[in-house]
C-alpha positions in Angstrom: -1.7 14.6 5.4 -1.0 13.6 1.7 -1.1 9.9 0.9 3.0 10.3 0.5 3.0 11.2 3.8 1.1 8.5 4.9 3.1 6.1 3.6 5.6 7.5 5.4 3.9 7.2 9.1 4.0 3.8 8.7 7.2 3.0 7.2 5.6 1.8 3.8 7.5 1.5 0.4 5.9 4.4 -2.3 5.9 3.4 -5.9 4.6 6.2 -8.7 3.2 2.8 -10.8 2.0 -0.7 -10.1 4.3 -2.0 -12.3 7.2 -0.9 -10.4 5.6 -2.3 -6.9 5.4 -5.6 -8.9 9.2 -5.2 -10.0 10.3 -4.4 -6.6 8.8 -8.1 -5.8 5.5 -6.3 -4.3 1.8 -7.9 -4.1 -0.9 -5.6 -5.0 -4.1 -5.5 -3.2 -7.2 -3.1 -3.1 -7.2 -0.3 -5.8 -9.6 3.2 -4.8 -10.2 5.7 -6.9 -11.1 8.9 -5.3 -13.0 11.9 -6.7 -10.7 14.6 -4.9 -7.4 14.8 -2.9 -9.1 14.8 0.2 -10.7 11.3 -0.4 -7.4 10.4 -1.9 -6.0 10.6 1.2 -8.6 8.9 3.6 -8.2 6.0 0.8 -4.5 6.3 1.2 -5.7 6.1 5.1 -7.8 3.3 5.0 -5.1 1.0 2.6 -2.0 1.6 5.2 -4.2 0.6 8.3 -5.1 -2.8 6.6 -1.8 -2.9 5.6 -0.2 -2.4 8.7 -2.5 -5.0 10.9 -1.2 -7.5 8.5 2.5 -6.5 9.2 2.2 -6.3 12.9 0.8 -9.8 13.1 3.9 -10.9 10.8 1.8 -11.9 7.8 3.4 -9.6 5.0 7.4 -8.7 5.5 6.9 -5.0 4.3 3.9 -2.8 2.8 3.9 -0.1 0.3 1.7 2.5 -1.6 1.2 2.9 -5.4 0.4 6.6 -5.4 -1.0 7.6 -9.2 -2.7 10.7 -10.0 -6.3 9.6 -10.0 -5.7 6.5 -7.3 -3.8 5.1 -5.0 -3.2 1.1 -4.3 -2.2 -1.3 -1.8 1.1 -3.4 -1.7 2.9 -5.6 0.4 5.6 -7.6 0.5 4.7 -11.5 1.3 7.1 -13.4 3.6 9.3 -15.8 2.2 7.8 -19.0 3.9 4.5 -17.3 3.3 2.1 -19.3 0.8 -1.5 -17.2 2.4 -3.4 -15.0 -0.4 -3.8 -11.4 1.3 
Protein backbone atom coordinates (compact mmCIF):
# COMPACT_ATOMS: atom_id res chain seq x y z
CA UNK A 1 0.00 0.00 0.00
CA UNK A 2 1.29 3.58 -0.60
CA UNK A 3 1.28 5.90 2.39
CA UNK A 4 -1.77 7.84 0.39
CA UNK A 5 -3.51 4.85 0.74
CA UNK A 6 -2.87 4.43 4.20
CA UNK A 7 -4.12 7.46 5.09
CA UNK A 8 -7.01 6.47 3.64
CA UNK A 9 -7.65 3.06 5.72
CA UNK A 10 -7.94 5.05 8.52
CA UNK A 11 -9.88 7.99 7.57
CA UNK A 12 -6.81 10.42 8.05
CA UNK A 13 -6.55 13.96 6.51
CA UNK A 14 -3.39 13.97 3.66
CA UNK A 15 -1.57 17.21 3.29
CA UNK A 16 1.35 17.51 0.34
CA UNK A 17 3.24 20.13 3.09
CA UNK A 18 3.43 20.73 6.91
CA UNK A 19 2.55 24.00 6.42
CA UNK A 20 -0.72 23.27 5.13
CA UNK A 21 -1.51 20.55 8.07
CA UNK A 22 -0.66 23.59 10.37
CA UNK A 23 -3.18 25.87 8.32
CA UNK A 24 -5.78 23.36 8.28
CA UNK A 25 -5.53 23.86 12.37
CA UNK A 26 -3.41 20.39 12.50
CA UNK A 27 -0.60 19.35 15.24
CA UNK A 28 2.43 17.87 13.92
CA UNK A 29 4.12 15.03 15.58
CA UNK A 30 6.89 12.49 14.60
CA UNK A 31 8.73 13.16 11.22
CA UNK A 32 10.65 9.80 9.38
CA UNK A 33 12.63 9.93 6.72
CA UNK A 34 12.85 6.80 4.77
CA UNK A 35 15.65 5.68 2.37
CA UNK A 36 13.05 4.05 -0.26
CA UNK A 37 9.25 3.85 -0.90
CA UNK A 38 8.99 0.69 0.75
CA UNK A 39 10.19 2.13 4.12
CA UNK A 40 8.12 5.07 3.31
CA UNK A 41 5.33 3.27 3.61
CA UNK A 42 5.93 1.07 6.79
CA UNK A 43 6.78 4.71 8.34
CA UNK A 44 3.50 5.91 6.89
CA UNK A 45 2.31 2.44 8.71
CA UNK A 46 3.85 2.96 11.88
CA UNK A 47 2.54 7.03 12.13
CA UNK A 48 -1.30 6.17 11.41
CA UNK A 49 -1.34 3.32 14.10
CA UNK A 50 -0.13 5.77 16.78
CA UNK A 51 -2.35 8.04 15.42
CA UNK A 52 -5.24 6.11 15.43
CA UNK A 53 -4.84 4.62 19.26
CA UNK A 54 -4.96 8.22 20.21
CA UNK A 55 -8.30 8.83 18.25
CA UNK A 56 -10.03 5.80 19.38
CA UNK A 57 -9.40 6.64 22.97
CA UNK A 58 -10.83 10.30 22.10
CA UNK A 59 -7.60 12.10 22.70
CA UNK A 60 -7.18 13.91 19.18
CA UNK A 61 -10.60 14.83 17.18
CA UNK A 62 -9.09 13.77 13.67
CA UNK A 63 -5.48 12.60 12.33
CA UNK A 64 -3.77 13.27 9.18
CA UNK A 65 -0.55 12.49 7.05
CA UNK A 66 1.97 15.11 5.59
CA UNK A 67 3.10 12.94 2.59
CA UNK A 68 6.45 14.76 1.00
CA UNK A 69 8.66 13.19 -1.38
CA UNK A 70 11.54 12.12 0.85
CA UNK A 71 9.18 11.80 4.25
CA UNK A 72 6.17 11.57 5.59
CA UNK A 73 4.85 13.14 9.06
CA UNK A 74 2.25 12.76 11.65
CA UNK A 75 -0.79 15.15 12.36
CA UNK A 76 -3.64 15.34 14.37
CA UNK A 77 -6.26 17.37 15.10
CA UNK A 78 -6.46 18.23 19.11
CA UNK A 79 -9.87 18.38 20.70
CA UNK A 80 -11.31 21.52 21.61
CA UNK A 81 -11.39 21.06 25.49
CA UNK A 82 -8.12 19.29 24.91
CA UNK A 83 -5.02 21.14 26.75
CA UNK A 84 -2.57 17.36 26.71
CA UNK A 85 0.71 17.64 24.51
CA UNK A 86 0.62 14.45 22.05
Amino acid sequence: MSPKEIAAHYEAKVFDSPEAATTAGFTLTETHEPRNVWNKASAAQSLMLKLRDQKEKGEVKEIGLVIEPWKVTGCYLPNDNSTMNV
